[in-house]
C-alpha positions in Angstrom: 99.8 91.4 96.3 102.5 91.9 93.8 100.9 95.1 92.6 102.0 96.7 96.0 105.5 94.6 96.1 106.1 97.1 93.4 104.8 100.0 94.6 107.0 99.0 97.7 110.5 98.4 95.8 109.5 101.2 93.5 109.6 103.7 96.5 112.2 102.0 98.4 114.0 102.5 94.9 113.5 106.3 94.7 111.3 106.2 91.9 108.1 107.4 91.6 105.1 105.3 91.9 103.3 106.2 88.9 101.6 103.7 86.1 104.4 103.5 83.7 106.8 102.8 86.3 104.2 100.0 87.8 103.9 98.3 84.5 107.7 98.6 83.9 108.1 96.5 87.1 104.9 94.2 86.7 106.4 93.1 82.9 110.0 92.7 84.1 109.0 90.3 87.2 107.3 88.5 84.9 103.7 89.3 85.8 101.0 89.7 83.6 100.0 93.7 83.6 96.2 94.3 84.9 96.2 98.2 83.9 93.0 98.7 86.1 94.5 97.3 89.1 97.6 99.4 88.1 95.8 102.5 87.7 93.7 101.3 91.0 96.6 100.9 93.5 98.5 104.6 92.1 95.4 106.2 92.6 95.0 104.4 96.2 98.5 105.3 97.1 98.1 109.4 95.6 98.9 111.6 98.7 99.6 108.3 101.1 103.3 108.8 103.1 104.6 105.4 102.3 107.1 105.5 104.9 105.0 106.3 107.5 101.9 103.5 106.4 105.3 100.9 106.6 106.2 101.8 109.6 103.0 102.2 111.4 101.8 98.8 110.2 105.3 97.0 110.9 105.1 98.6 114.8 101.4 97.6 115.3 101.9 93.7 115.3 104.9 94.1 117.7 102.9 96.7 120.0 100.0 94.2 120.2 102.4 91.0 121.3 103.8 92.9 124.0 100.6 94.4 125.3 99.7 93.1 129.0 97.5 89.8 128.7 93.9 89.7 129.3 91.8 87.4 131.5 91.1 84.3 128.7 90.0 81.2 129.0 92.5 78.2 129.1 92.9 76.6 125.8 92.8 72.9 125.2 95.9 70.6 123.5 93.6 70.6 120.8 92.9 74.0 120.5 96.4 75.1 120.8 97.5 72.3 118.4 95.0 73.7 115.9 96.0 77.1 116.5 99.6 76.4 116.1 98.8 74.8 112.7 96.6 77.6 111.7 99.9 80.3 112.0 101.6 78.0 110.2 100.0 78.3 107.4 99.8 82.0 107.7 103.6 82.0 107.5 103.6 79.6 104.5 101.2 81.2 102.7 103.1 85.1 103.5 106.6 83.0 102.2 104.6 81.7 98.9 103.8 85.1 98.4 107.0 87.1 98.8 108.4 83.6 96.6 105.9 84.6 93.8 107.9 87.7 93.0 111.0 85.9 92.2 109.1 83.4 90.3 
């Protein structure tokens, strides 16, 4: 995940997202340079509109909470409990991960 944190703050940064710019930002945060999974994600990201991927993923969560419910069965205490718990850790786990890049 911290491969494409620095392809993010590299772009958001002006800079081109290229592998000596990747490995610049993998060795100053501190993380230990993978050059295959360097040259991996430039080559996945050649010819990809960055701003556009961004904002069509951050619009495609909120689009799919407002949509219009659908006929579903109710949910017990315990399911909703254990549900509840479950997205919990999701956000945990998405904060350790942003928190890893200022580790």
């Amino acid at each position: 995940m911290e491969y494409v944190y620095g392809a993010m703050l590299l772009h958001a940064a002006g800079q081109d997202v290229n592998e000596k710019n990747m490995e610049k930002v993998m060795k100053s945060s501190g993380v230990k340079v993978d050059s295959a999974r360097v040259k991996a994600l430039v080559s996945a990201l050649e010819g990809v509109d960055i701003d556009e991927a961004m904002s069509t993923v951050a619009v495609a969560p909120a689009a799919a909470s407002t949509a219009a419910p659908t006929a579903t069965p109710t949910a017990t205490p315990a399911e909703k409990e254990a549900k509840e718990k479950e997205e919990e850790k999701t956000e945990e786990e998405a904060a350790s991960g942003l928190a890893s890049l200022f580790e």
